[in-house]
N, C-alpha and C positions, 0 to 999 in steps of 0.2 A: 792464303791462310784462312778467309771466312768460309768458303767451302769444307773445308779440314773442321774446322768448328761445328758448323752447318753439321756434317757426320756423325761427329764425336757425339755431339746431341740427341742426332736423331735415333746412332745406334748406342745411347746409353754408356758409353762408354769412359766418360770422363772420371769416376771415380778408381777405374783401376789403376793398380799402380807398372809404372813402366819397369819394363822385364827386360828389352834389348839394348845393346847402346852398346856405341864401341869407341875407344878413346883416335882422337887425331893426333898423332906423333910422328916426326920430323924424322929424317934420315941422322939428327942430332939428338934423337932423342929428345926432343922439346914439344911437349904438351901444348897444342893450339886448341885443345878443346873437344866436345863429346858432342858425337850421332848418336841419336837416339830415333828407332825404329817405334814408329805407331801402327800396328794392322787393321784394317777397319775389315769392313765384309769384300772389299771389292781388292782393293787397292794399300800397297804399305807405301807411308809416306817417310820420309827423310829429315827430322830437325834437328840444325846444327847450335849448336847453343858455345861460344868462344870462351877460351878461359881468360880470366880464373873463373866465369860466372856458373860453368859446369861444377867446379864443385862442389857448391851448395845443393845442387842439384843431385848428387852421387853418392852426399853425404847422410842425406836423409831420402825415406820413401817418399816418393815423387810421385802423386799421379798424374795423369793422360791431360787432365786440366792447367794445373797445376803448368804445367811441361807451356804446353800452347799459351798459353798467357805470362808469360815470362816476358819481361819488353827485349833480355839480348837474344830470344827463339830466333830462328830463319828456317822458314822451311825452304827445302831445294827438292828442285823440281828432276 
């Protein structure tokens, strides 16, 4: 995750706000929580954020910051 930051900084990008994301739901239809897609210059990374913390997250505009500093973030590798 300090790498991912390290980035976000370097390429300025922490104030935009996050555009991809996709919900995680169950073969029962039951909501475990939201991907959300970050693109830097190089590389898109993957942070899962579990519900119900996602959505506070979905509910309002979220930036890139914002997103990564979240204490339930995980980013997957």
């Amino acid at each position: 995750m300090q790498r991912l930051i390290q980035l976000i900084e370097k390429e300025k990008l922490g104030n935009q706000p996050i555009t991809q994301h996709t919900l995680i739901i169950d073969d029962k239809q039951i909501v475990h929580g939201a991907l959300f897609l970050v693109k830097t210059e190089r590389k898109t990374f993957k942070i899962m954020v579990p519900a119900p913390f996602h959505e506070e997250l979905l509910n309002k505009k979220t930036s890139i910051q914002m997103l990564i500093k979240h204490p339930e973030a995980m980013l997957l590798s």
